[in-house]
C-alpha atoms as an extended CHARMM CRD file, in Angstrom:
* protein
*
       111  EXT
         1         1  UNK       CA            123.2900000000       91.7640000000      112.8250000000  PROA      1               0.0000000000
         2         2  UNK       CA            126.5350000000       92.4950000000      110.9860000000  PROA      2               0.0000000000
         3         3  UNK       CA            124.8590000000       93.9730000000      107.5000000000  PROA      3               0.0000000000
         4         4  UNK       CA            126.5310000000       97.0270000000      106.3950000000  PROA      4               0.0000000000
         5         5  UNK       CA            123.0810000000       97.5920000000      104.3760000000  PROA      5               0.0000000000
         6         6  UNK       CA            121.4570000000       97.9190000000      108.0580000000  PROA      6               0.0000000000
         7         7  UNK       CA            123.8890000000      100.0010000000      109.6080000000  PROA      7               0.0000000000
         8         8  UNK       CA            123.5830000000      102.1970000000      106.8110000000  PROA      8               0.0000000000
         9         9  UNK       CA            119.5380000000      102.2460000000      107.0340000000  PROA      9               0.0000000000
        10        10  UNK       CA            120.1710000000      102.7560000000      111.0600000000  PROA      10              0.0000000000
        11        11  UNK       CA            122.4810000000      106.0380000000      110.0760000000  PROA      11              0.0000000000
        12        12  UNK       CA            125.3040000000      104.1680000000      111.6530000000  PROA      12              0.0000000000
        13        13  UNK       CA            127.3510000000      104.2500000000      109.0470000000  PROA      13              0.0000000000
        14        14  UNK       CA            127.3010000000      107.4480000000      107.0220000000  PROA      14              0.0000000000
        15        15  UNK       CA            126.2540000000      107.0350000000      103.0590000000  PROA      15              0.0000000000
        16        16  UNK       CA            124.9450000000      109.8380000000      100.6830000000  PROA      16              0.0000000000
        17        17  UNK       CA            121.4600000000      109.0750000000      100.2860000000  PROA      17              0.0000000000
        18        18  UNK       CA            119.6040000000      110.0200000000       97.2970000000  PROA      18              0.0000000000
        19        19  UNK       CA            115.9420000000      108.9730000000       98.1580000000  PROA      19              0.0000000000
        20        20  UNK       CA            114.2760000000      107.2270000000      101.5760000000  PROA      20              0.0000000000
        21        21  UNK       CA            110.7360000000      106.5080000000      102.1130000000  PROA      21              0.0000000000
        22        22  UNK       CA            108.7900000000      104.1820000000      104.8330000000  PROA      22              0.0000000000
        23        23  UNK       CA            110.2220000000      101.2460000000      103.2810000000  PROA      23              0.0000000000
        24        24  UNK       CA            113.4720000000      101.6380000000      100.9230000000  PROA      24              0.0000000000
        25        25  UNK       CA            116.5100000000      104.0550000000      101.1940000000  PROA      25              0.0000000000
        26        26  UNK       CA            118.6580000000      104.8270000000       97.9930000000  PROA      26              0.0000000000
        27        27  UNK       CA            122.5050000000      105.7150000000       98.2940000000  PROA      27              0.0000000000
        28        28  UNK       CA            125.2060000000      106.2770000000       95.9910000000  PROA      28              0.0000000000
        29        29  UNK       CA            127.3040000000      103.3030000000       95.5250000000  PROA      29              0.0000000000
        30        30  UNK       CA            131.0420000000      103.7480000000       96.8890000000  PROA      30              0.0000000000
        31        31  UNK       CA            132.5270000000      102.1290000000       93.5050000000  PROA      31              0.0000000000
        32        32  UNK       CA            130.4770000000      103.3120000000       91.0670000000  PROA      32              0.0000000000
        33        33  UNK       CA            130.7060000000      101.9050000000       87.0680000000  PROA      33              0.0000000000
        34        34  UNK       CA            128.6320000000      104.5210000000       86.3470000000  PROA      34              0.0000000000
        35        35  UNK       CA            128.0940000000      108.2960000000       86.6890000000  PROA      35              0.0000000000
        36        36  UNK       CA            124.7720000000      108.1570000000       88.5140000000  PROA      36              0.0000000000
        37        37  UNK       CA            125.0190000000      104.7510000000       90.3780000000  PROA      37              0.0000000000
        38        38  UNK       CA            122.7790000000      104.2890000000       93.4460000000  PROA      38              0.0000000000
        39        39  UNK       CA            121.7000000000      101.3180000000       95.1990000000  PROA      39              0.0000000000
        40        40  UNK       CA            118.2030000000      100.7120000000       96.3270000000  PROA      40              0.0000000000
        41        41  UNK       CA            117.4400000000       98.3860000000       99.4160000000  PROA      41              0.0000000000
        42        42  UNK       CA            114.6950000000       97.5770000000      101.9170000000  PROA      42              0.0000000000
        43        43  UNK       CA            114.7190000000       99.2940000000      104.6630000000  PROA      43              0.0000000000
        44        44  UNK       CA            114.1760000000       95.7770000000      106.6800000000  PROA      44              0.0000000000
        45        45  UNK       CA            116.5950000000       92.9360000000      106.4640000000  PROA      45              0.0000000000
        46        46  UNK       CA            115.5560000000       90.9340000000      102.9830000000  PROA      46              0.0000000000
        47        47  UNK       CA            117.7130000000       88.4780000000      101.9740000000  PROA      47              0.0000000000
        48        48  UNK       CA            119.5550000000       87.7680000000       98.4740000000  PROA      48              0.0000000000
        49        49  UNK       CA            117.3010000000       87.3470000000       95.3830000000  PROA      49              0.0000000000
        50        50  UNK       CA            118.0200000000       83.9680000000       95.0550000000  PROA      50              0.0000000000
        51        51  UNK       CA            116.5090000000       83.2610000000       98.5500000000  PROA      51              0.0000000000
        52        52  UNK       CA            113.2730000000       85.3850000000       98.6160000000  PROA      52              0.0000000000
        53        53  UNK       CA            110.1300000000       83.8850000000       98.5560000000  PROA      53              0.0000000000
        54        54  UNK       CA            106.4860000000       84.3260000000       96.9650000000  PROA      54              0.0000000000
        55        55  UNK       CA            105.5260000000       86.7760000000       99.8360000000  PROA      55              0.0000000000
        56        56  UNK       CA            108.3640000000       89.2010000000       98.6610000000  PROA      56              0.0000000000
        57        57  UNK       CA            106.9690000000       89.8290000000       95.5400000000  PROA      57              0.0000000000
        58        58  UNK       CA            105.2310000000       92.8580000000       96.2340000000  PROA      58              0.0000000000
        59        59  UNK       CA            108.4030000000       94.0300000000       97.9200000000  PROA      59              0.0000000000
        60        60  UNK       CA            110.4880000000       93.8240000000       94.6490000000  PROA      60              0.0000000000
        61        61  UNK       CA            107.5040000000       95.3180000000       92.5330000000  PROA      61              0.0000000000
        62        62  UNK       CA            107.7430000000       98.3560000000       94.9020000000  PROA      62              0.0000000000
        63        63  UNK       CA            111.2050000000       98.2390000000       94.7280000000  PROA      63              0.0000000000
        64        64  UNK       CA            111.0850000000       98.3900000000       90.9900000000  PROA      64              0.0000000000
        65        65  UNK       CA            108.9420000000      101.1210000000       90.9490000000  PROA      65              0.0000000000
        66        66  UNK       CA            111.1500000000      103.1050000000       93.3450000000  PROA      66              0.0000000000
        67        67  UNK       CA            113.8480000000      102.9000000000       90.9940000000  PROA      67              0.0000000000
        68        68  UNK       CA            111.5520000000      103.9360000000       88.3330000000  PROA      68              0.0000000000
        69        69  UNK       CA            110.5910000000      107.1570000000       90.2450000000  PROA      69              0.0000000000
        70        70  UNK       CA            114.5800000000      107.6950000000       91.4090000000  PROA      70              0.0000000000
        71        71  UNK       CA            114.9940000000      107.8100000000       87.7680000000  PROA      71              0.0000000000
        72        72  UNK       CA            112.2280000000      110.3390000000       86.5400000000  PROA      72              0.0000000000
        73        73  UNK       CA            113.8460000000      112.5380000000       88.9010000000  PROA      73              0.0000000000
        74        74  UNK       CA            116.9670000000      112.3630000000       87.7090000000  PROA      74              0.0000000000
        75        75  UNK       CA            117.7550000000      114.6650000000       84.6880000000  PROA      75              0.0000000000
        76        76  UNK       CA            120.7250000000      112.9300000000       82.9390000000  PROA      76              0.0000000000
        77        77  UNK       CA            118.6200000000      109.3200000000       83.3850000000  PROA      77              0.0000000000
        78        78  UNK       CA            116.6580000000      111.1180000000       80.6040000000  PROA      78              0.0000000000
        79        79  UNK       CA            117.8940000000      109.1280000000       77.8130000000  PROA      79              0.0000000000
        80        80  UNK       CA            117.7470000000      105.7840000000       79.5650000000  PROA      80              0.0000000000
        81        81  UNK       CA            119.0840000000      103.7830000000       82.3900000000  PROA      81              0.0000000000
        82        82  UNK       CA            120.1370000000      100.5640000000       83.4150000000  PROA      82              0.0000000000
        83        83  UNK       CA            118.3870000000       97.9460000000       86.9840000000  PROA      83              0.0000000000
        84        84  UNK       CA            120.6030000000       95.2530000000       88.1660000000  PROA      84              0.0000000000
        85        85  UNK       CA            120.1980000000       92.2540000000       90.7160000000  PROA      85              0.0000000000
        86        86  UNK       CA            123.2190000000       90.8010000000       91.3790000000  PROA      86              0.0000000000
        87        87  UNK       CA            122.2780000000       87.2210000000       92.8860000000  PROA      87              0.0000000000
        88        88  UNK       CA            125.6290000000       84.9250000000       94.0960000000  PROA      88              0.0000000000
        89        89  UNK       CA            129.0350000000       85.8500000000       94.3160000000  PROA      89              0.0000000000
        90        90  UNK       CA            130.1750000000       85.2330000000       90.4560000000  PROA      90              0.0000000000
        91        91  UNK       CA            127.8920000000       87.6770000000       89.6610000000  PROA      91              0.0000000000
        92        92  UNK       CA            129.1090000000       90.0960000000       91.9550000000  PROA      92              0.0000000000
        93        93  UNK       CA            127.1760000000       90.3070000000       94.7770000000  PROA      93              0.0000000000
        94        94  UNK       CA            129.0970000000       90.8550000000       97.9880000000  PROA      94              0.0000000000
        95        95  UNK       CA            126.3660000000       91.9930000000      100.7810000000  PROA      95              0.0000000000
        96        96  UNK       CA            123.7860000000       89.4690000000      101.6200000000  PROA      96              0.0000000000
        97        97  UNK       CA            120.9410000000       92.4290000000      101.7990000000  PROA      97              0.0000000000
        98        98  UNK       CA            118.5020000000       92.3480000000       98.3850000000  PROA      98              0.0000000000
        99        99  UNK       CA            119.3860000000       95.3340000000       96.6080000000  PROA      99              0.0000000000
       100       100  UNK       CA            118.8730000000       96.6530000000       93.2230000000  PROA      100             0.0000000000
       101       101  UNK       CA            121.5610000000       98.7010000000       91.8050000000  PROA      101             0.0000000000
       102       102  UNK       CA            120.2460000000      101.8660000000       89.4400000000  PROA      102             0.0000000000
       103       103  UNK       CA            122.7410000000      102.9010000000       86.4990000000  PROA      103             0.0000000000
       104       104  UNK       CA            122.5240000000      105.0980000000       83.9130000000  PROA      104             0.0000000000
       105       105  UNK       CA            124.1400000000      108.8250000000       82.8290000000  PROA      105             0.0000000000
       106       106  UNK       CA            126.2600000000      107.5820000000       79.9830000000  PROA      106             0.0000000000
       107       107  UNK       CA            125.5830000000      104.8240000000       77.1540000000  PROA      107             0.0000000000
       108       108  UNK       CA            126.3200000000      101.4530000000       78.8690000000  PROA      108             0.0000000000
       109       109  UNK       CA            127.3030000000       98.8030000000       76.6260000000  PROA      109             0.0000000000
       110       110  UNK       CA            126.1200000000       95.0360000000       76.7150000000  PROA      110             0.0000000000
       111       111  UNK       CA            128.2080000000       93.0620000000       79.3620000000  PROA      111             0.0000000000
């Protein structure tokens, strides 16, 4: 498989990781648009949002409350913080590996 999301989870490609456990790893993104910017993935191949299925759902409620406990760990997340899906190219989304992106240590404005 050709996923840079894998090769990262396989330590084949080197990425500063913020949090791992048995089933998600959490790295700082490599163009952030925010001071604290991470990205949270599966540690197993899951595809896009927008092609997941009802049997995932567990998997993004875990994933959620990864992010959640990323956060409360995270000193200047203290005042609030932002969770993203990007699903399809027009909204950004350039790896084909469900991810949730984790934002926060400055006031984001509205898109």
């Amino acid at each position: 498989m050709d996923c840079i999301f894998c090769k990262i989870v396989h330590k084949e490609i080197a990425s500063e990781i913020i949090y791992e456990d048995k089933n998600f790893i959490a790295f700082k993104d490599i163009n952030p648009i925010a001071p604290f910017h991470i990205l949270i993935i599966p540690k197993e191949h899951v595809p896009p949002l927008d092609q997941i299925e009802l049997h995932d759902k567990e998997l993004i409620g875990e994933m959620i409350l990864t992010a959640k406990k990323i956060a409360e760990n995270q000193a200047t997340l203290q005042s609030g913080y932002r969770l993203i899906f990007n699903v399809g190219r027009d909204a950004g989304q350039t790896v084909d590996h469900l991810h949730l992106h984790l934002l926060g240590g400055k006031k984001l404005l509205w898109l």
